[in-house]
N, C-alpha and C positions, 0 to 999 in steps of 0.2 A: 652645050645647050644654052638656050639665050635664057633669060629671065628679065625680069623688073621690079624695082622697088617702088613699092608703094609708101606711103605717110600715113598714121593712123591716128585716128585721136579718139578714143573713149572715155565713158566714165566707169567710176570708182567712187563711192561713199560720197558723192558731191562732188568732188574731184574731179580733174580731167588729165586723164595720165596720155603717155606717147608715144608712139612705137614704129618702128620700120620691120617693112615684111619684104621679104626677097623668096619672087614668087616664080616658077620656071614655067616659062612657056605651054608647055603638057601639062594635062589633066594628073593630077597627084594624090595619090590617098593617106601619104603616112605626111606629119610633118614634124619640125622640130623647134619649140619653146627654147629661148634662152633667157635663163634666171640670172640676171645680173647680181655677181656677189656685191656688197658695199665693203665702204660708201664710195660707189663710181656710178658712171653712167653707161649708155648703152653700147657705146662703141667700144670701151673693156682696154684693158691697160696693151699698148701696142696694137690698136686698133683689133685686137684680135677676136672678139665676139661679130664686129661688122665683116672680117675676112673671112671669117666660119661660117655667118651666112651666106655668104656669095658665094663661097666654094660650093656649099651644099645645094642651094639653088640652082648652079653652073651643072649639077649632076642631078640634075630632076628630084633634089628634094625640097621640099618650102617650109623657111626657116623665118623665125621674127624673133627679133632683142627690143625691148621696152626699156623704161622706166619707169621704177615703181614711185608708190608717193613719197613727194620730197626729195626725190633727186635726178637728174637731169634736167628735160624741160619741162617736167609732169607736175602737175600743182599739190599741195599738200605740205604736212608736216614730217620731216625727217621721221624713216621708225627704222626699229628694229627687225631681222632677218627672220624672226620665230613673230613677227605681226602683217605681212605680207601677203598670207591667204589668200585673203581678198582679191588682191591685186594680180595675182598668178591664173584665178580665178577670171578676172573681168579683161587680163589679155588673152588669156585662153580662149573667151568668147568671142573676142575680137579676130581674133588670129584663123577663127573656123570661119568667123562670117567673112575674110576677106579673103579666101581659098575654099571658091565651090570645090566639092567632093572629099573634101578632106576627113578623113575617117576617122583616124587614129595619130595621136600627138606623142614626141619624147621631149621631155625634160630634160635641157639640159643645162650644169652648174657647176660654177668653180668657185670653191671654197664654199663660203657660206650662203652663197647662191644653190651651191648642189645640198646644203643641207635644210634652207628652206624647198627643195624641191622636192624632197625625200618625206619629208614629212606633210605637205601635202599629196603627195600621187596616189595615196588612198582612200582618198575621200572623192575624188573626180574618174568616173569610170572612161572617159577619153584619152586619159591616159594611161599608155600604153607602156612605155619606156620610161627610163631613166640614163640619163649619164653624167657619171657627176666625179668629178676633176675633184683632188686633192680635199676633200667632203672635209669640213669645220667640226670636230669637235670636242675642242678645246675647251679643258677644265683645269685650274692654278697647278692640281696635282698632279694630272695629265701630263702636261708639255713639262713640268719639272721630272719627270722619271722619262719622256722623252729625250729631255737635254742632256739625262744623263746615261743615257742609252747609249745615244747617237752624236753627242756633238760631242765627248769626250775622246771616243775611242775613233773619231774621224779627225783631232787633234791629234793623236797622238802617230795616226798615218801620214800625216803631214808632217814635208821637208822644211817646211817654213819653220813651224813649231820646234823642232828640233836646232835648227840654224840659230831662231833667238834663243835659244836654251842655252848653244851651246857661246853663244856672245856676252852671255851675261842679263842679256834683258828681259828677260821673264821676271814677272810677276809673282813669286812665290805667294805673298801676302792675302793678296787680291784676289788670286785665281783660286786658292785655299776658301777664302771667306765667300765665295760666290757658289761654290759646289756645295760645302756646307747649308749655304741657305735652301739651296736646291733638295740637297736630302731631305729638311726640314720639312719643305714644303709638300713632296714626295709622300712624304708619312704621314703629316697632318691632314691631307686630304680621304686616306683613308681610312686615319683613326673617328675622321668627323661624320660620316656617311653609317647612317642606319638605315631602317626597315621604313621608318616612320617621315624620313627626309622627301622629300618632293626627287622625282627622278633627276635625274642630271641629263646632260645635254647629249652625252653617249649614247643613254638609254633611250632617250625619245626616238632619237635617231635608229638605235634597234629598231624599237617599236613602231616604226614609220615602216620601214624598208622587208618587217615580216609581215605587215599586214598587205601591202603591195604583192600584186600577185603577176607583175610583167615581169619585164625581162629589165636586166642592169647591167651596164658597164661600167667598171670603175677607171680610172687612168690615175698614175702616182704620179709624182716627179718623183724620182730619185735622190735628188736635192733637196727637196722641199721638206720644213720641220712638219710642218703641219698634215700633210700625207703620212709622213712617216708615224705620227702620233695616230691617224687615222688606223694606220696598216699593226698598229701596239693594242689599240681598241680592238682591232677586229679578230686578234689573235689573243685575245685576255680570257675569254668566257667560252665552255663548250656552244652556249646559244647563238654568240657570234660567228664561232665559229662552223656550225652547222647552216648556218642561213649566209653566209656569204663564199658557203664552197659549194651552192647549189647549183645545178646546171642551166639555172636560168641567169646565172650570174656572172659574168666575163671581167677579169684583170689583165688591166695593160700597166706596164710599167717603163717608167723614160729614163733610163741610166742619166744622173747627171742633170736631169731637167730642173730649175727653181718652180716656185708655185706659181709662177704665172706663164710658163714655159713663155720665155720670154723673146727665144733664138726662133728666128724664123725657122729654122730645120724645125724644131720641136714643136712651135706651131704646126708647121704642116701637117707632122705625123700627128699630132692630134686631131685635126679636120679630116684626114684620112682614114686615122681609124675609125671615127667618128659614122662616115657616108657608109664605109663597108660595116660595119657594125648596123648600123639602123636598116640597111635593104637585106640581111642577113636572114631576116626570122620574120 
């Protein structure tokens, strides 16, 4: 199917942010938001947010990647992932006025891109969807009971690991003093968390994703640390786990994929699962 890209320039708090919209020919009623995680820009590490739109567009869906403020070509001062609202907000506006018909919008985000999306899709009733790639939500004691999850006992599956073990050059000292710190950190995280403590980064992100009442896809890499701390979060708590085995909620999982599925194969399959997922429901 043919499409076109358009150029878009709105405003934002005074600001004037940026965006490209890849529009299909046919009249479309659902379309797709792309949350750029930071700090990058619109086009996404191996052009892969600009090739996710053109697929999607190329199959009659209409997709747009921005920049928010402060990075790309969009004016403002650099912020943070949890200060973006705004901005999600004022291309979402942008994104319906340059696509008559367009009904119903998905979210979609990698890393901390899918977890500023998350936590707004509850407050904006146009959105419909979510999908959100290898979701952020990383805390010191978090990703240290991850590492020691996962990146130990995937050493110790490794030929390599074994080969300099057996050559002598393994790091007894070093690799001792690192895992140590790691428990440390492990345990201090949740000897420090009370009742009285401001939520953590986890929990908003619950609290975003139960008060959302569309439909979610998630997609891991396999490889990826930060999925895999995702997929430890989600399986920690009965309330995680009751709200992300709901039947509005769809897991995809990429054997082997990094966090930015970086291989053209693993991109694909994520634009693909992507298009058949959103014409799905």
């Amino acid at each position: 199917m043919s499409y076109e890209e358009r150029a878009l320039a709105f405003r934002c708090g005074g600001d004037t942010l940026v965006g490209i919209a890849s529009v299909p020919a046919a009249p479309c009623a659902r379309g797709v938001l792309i949350v750029v995680g930071g700090p990058q820009y619109r086009v996404g590490s191996h052009r892969q947010f600009a090739l996710l739109a053109r697929h999607l567009a190329a199959h009659g869906i209409a997709a747009m990647r921005f920049d928010y403020r402060g990075m790309g070509d969009s004016d403002g001062e650099e912020r943070d992932f949890e200060v973006i609202q705004d901005d999600i907000r004022a291309a979402l506006d942008a994104f319906v006025g340059a696509v008559p018909g367009l009904a119903d919008v998905v979210l979609w985000g990698l890393c901390d891109g899918a977890s500023a999306a998350a936590m707004y899709a509850p407050g904006d009733a146009r959105v419909r969807g979510l999908v959100l790639l290898n979701p952020w939500v990383r805390t010191d004691d978090g990703v240290a009971r991850t590492t020691l999850k996962h990146h130990y006992r995937d050493r110790l599956r490794d030929p390599a690991f074994w080969r300099k073990l057996a050559r002598g050059k393994f790091d007894y000292a070093g690799s001792l003093a690192s895992m140590l710190k790691l428990v440390r950190t492990a345990f201090a995280g949740r000897a420090a968390s009370s009742e009285d403590a401001p939520a953590a980064l986890p929990e908003r992100m619950r609290q975003g994703l139960h008060a959302f009442g569309g439909h979610t896809l998630l997609v891991i890499g396999g490889a990826d640390l930060t999925g895999r701390e995702f997929c430890d979060v989600a399986g920690s708590t009965p309330a995680w786990k009751r709200l992300l085995s709901a039947p509005r909620v769809t897991w995809r999982r990429l054997d082997g994929a990094d966090h930015t599925f970086s291989r053209r194969a693993w991109r694909d399959q994520v634009a693909e699962w992507t298009r058949e997922w959103v014409v799905s429901w």
